[in-house]
C-alpha positions in Angstrom: -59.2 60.9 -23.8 -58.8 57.2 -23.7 -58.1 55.1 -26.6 -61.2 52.8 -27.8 -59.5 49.7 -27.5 -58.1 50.1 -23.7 -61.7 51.4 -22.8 -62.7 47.9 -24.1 -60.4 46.5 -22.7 -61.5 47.8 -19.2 -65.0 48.0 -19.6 -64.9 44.1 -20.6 -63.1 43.5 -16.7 -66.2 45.4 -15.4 -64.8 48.4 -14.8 -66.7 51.8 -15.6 -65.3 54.3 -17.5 -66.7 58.3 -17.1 -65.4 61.9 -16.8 -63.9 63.3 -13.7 -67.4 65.4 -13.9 -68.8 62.3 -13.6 -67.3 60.5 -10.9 -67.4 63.5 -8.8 -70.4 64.1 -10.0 -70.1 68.3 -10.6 -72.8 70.7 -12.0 -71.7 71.8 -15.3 -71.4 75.1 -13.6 -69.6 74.0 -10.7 -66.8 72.0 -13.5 -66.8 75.5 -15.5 -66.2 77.6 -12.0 -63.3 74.8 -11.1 -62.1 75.2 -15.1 -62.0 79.1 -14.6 -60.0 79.0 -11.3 -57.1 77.0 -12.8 -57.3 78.9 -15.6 -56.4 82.2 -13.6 -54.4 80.1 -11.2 -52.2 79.0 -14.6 -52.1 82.8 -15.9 -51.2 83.9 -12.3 -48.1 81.6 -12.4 -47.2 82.7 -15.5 -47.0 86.7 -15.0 -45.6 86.6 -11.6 -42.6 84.2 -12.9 -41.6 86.9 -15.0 -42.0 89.4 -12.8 -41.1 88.5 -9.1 -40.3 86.0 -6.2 -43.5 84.4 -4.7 -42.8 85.6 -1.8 -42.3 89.2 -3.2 -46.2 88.7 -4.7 -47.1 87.4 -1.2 -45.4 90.7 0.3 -47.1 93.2 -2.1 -50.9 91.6 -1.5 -49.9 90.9 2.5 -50.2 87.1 2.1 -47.9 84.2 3.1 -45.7 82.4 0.2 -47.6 79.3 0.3 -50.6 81.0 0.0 -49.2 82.7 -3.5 -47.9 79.0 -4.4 -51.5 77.5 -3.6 -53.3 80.0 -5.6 -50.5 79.0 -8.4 -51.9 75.5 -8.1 -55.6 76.4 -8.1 -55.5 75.4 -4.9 -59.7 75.1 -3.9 -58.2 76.6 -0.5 -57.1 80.1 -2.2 -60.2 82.3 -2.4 -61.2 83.7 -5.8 -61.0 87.2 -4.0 -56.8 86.2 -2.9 -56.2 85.4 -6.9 -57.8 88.3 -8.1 -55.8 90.0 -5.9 -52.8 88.5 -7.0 -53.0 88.8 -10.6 -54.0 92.8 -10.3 -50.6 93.0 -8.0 -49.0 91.6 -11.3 -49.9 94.5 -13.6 -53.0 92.2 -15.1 -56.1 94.5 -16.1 -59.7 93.5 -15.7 -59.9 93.2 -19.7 -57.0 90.6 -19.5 -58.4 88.8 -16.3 -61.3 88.3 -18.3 -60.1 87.3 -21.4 -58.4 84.4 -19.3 -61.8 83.9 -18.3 -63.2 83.9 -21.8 -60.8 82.0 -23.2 -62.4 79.2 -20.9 -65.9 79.2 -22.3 -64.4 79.1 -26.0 
């Protein structure tokens, strides 16, 4: 969040000060599905860093390493199906995946 005064400051040059939901003008469902894919993407990185190699993950679910490193960044390329994927070939249940998930909407 921007401090008041800079926001003044900008707003008095003419500039126009939003959310990144604004300027790219998302669906409050499409910024929650985009909220819910780093999320995963974060708790993917996370578990597999204490676990294994990227390219060990990207042996065990038959992907490439920079497919596991994209779905690491919440890449909009990786398919929800490939992180799912690679957070159940971490050891993560469907009860954790979802509490990642949950812990989104709080």
């Amino acid at each position: 969040m921007m401090d008041a005064a800079k926001q003044a400051r900008l707003e008095a040059q003419g500039w126009k000060v939003g959310s990144v939901e604004e300027f790219l003008e998302l669906t409050p469902e499409e910024s929650m599905l985009i909220e819910i894919k780093l999320a995963l993407a974060s708790n993917l990185r996370r578990r597999r860093r204490s676990q294994m190699t990227q390219a060990q993950l990207a042996q065990k679910i038959e992907s490439s390493q920079p497919r596991v490193a994209r779905a690491e960044q919440g890449d909009q390329s990786v398919s929800f199906d490939l992180l799912l994927r690679a957070m159940l070939a971490t050891g993560a249940t469907p009860q954790e995946i979802g509490q990642v998930i949950a812990g989104v909407a709080a």
